[in-house]
C-alpha positions, -999 to 999 in steps of 0.1 A, spaced: 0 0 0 16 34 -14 21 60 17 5 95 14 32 119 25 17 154 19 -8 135 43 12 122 71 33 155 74 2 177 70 13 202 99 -16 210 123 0 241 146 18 275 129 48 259 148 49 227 127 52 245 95 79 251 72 89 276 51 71 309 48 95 326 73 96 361 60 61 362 76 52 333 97 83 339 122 64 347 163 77 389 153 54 389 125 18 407 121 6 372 105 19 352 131 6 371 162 -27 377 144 -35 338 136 -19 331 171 -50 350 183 -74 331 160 -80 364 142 -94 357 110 -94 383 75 -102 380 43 -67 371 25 -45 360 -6 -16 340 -2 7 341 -40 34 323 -43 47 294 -65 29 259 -65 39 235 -36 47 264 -11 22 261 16 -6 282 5 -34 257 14 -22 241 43 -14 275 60 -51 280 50 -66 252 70 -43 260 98 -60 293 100 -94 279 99 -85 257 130 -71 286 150 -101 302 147 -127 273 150 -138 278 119 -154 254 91 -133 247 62 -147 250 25 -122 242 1 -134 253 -35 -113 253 -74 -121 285 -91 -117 262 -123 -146 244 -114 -165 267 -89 -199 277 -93 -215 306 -74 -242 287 -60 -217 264 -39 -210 300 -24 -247 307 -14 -253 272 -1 -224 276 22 -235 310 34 -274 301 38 -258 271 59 -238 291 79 -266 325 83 -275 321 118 -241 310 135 -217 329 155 -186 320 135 -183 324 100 -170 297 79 -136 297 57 -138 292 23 -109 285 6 -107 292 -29 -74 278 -50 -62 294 -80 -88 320 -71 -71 340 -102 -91 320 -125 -128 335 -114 -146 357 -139 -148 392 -129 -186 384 -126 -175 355 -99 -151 377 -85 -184 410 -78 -204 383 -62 -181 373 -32 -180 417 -30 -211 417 -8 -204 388 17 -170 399 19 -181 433 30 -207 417 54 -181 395 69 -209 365 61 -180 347 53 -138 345 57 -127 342 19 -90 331 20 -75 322 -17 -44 311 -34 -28 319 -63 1 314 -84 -3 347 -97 1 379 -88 -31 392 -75 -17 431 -85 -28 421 -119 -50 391 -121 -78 407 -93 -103 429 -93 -100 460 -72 -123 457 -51 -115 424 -41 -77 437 -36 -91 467 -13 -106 438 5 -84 417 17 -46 411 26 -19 399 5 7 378 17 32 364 -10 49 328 -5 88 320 -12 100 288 -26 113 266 2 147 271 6 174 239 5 177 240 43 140 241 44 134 209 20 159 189 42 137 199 73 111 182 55 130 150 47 141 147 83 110 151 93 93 128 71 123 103 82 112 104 114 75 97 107 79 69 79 113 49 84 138 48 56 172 61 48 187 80 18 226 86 13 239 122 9 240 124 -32 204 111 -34 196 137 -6 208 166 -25 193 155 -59 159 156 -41 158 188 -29 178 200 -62 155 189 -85 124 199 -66 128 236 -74 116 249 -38 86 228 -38 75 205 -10 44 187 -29 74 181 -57 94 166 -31 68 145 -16 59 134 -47 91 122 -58 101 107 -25 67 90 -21 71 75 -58 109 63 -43 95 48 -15 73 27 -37 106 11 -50 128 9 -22 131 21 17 171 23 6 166 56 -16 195 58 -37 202 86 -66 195 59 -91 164 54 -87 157 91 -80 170 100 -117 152 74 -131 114 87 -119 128 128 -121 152 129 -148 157 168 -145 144 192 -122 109 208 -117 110 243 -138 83 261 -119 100 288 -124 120 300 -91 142 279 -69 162 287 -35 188 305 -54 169 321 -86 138 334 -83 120 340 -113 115 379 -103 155 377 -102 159 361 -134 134 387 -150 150 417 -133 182 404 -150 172 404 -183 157 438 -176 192 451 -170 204 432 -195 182 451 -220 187 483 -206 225 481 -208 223 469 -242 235 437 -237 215 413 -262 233 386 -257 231 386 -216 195 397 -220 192 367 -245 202 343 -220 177 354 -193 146 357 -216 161 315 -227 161 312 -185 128 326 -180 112 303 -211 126 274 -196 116 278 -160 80 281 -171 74 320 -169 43 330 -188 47 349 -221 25 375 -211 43 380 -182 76 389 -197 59 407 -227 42 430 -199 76 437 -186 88 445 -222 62 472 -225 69 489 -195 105 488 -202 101 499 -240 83 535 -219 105 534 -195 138 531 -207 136 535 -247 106 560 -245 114 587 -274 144 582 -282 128 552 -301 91 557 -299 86 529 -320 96 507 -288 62 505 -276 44 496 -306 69 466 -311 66 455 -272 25 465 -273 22 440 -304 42 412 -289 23 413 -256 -7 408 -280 9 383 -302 16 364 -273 -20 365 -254 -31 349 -288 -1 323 -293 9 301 -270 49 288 -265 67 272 -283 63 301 -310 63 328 -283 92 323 -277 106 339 -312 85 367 -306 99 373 -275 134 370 -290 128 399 -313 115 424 -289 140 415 -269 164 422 -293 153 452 -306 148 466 -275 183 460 -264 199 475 -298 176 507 -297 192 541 -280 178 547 -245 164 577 -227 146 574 -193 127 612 -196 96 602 -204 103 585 -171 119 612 -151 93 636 -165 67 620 -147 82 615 -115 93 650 -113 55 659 -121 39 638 -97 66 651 -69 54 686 -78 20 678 -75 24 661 -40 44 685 -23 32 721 -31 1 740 -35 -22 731 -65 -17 756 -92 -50 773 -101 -62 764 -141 -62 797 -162 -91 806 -166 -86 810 -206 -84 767 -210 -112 760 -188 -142 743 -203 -163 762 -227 -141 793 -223 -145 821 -247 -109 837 -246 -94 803 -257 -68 807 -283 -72 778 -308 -35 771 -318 -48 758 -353 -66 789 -362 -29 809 -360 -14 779 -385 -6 756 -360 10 774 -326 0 805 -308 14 813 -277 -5 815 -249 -3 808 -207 -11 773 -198 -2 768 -164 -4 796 -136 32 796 -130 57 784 -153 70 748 -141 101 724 -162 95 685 -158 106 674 -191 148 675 -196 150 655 -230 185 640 -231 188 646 -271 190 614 -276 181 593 -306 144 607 -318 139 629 -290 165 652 -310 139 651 -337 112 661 -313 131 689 -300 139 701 -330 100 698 -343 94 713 -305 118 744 -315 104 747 -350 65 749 -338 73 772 -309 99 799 -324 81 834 -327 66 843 -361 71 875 -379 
C-alpha cells in the first residue's frame, strides 16, 4: 500500500510549519494575528507547492472555523450561497478557501464583493499569480496579501528529516541533495518524488531518484533564482544593451515556465520606461508582442519574445519620459495646486485655438511656469526637440 506523504506530514499548529519565514516567524503581524485566531479576508501568492493551502486550514483551526475548500476552475456561485445560507444564523463564520482563485470571472469575483463586506464569510484564496494584476480592485481593497517564497534547500531537508522520522527509511547524501535540487523549492514536488521512491525501495538511492525525475521541476524559481530575479536580470540586461546577456535570461525565464505574457508586460513597460522617445517605435513593437503572445501560445512565443527582446536592447535609451513624470507627480504632491487659467477651462471664450494661428499661438497654460521634461537629445527625441523648437519659435 503506497504511503501519502503530503498526508502524514500535513502540519496541524503555525509551529509545525515550514517555510514561509519572511512572515510566519512569532515577530510577525501574520503570526501574532492567527496566534489569536484572528481571522481576514486574505490572498496568499506564491509558487505551487509552497504552503498556501495548508497555511489556509491552519487558520481555519485557529479560529474554529469550518473549512470549505473550493477550485475556481470548477467553482460555481451557487456552492457559495449554499455555504452562506448554511452558515446564516451562527456565530462564527465559515472559511472558504478558494485555490487558483485567479481564475474566477470578474462576474464570480463581484459576487463574493457583498459577503465579503458583510463579513458572512472568511474568503481566503491562493494563487500562483500575482493578484496586482489578475484581481479585481475591489477584491484587492478587500483583503490582505501575503506572497509565499520557494522553500529554501535547508528548508526541503527539514522536510526529509522530518518525514524520516515519521515513515522509516534512509537515503545517502548524493540522493539527498538530488531531491531537494531537482524539486525547485517545492514541497508537494518533493513529496511526490520521494513517495514514488519509497514505492521502490526504503534504501533511496540517486539511481532510482534520476530514473522517476530525470531533471528538475521548472516552476519557475528555486532557492537561489527566483524568477523575479531572473526577470529583473534580463531587464538590466536590456537596458544596458546587452542582447546577448538579455538573450540568456529571456532562454532562462522560457525554460523555467514563466508566462509569455508575463515577460511581454515587462517588455512594454521597459520599452516606456527606458527606450521612451528616443525610439518611440519601442512601444508599438513591445504592445504588439504582448498581444501576439496573449493569442499564441509557446513554443512560438518564444521567437516573438526574442525579437523584442532584441530590438529593445539595440535601440538608443532615454529614461525622460520617465523622469518627467516623477518630477510631475513630486510637484504635484508637495506644493500647492496651481489654479487652471481661466482662458483653457471648459467652454471658455478667450481660448486661443492654436490651429486657427497655422498651427501654434502662444499662450499661458499653467499659472506659474514649471520644467519636468529634460529631454537627453537622444536618438528621436532630438527630432522632437527640433520639431518642439520649430512649432514654438516666434513668427514675424
Amino acid at each position: 500500500m503506497s504511503l501519502n506523504l503530503t498526508t502524514i506530514l500535513q502540519p496541524k499548529e503555525l509551529d509545525e510549519f515550514i517555510g514561509q519565514s519572511h512572515i510566519l516567524s512569532p515577530d510577525k503581524p501574520l503570526y501574532k494575528l492567527l496566534s489569536k485566531g484572528e481571522l481576514f479576508h486574505t490572498i496568499f501568492f506564491g509558487p505551487p507547492g509552497c504552503g498556501k493551502t495548508t497555511l489556509a486550514k491552519i487558520c481555519a483551526k485557529l479560529s474554529n472555523s469550518s473549512f470549505y475548500y473550493l477550485d475556481a476552475t470548477s467553482l460555481k456561485v451557487e456552492e457559495i450561497r449554499k455555504i452562506l445560507q448554511k452558515h446564516k444564523d451562527t456565530l462564527l463564520k465559515p472559511l472558504i478557501f478558494i485555490d487558483e482563485i485567479h481564475r474566477l470571472s470578474k462576474n464570480q469575483q463581484e459576487v463574493l464583493l457583498l459577503p465579503m463586506e458583510k463579513k458572512e464569510c472568511t474568503i481566503v484564496g491562493a494563487s500562483t499569480e500575482n493578484p496586482y494584476y489578475t484581481l479585481t480592485s475591489g477584491i484587492r481593497s478587500r483583503v490582505m496579501l501575503f506572497e509565499f517564497k520557494p522553500l529554501t534547500n535547508k528548508e526541503l531537508e527539514s522536510l526529509i528529516e522530518l518525514a524520516q522520522k515519521r515513515v522509516k527509511f534512509s537515503i545517502n547524501d548524493k540522493a539527498k541533495e538530488y531531491l531537494i535540487h531537482s524539486s525547485s523549492g517545492d514541497a508537494r514536488s518533493l513529496l511526490n518524488l520521494l513517495e514514488f521512491a519509497l514505492a521502490v525501495e526504503n534504501n533511496i538511492s540517486l539511481t532510482t531518484l534520476k530514473l522517476l525525475r530525470n531533471q528538475a521541476v521548472n516552476e519557475g524559481v528555486n532557492s537561489n533564482d527566483k524568477h523575479y530575479d531572473i526577470i529583473s536580470a534580463m531587464i538590466k540586461s536590456i537596458r544596458g544593451s546587452d542582447i546577448n546577456a538579455a538573450l540568456y535570461y529571456l532562454a532562462r525565464a522560457i525554460e523555467a515556465g514563466e508566462k509569455a505574457d508575463f515577460i511581454a508586460r515587462r517588455l512594454v513597460i521597459l520599452s516606456s520606461e527606458d527606450v521612451g522617445n528616443a525610439n518611440p517605435n519601442a512601444l508599438n513593437i513591445a504592445t504588439n508582442t504582448l498581444t501576439a503572445v496573449s493569442h499564441i501560445g509557446y513554443p512560438e512565443s518564444r521567437i516573438i519574445l526574442s525579437q523584442c527582446v532584441i530590438y529593445l536592447a539595440s535601440s538608443p535609451k532615454s529614461n525622460s519620459c520617465y523622469k518627467a513624470i516623477n518630477e510631475a507627480q513630486k510637484f504635484v504632491k508637495e506644493n500647492p495646486i496651481l489654479q487652471i487659467p481661466s482662458h483653457i477651462k471648459q467652454n471658455s471664450k478667450k481660448y486661443l485655438y492654436p490651429h486657427d494661428f497655422g498651427g501654434y499661438v502662444k499662450q499661458k497654460y499653467m499659472q506659474k511656469s514649471v520644467e519636468f521634461y529634460k529631454s537627453k537629445g537622444i536618438g528621436f527625441e532630438k527630432i522632437l526637440n527640433e520639431w518642439l523648437e520649430k512649432i514654438t519659435e516666434t513668427k514675424e
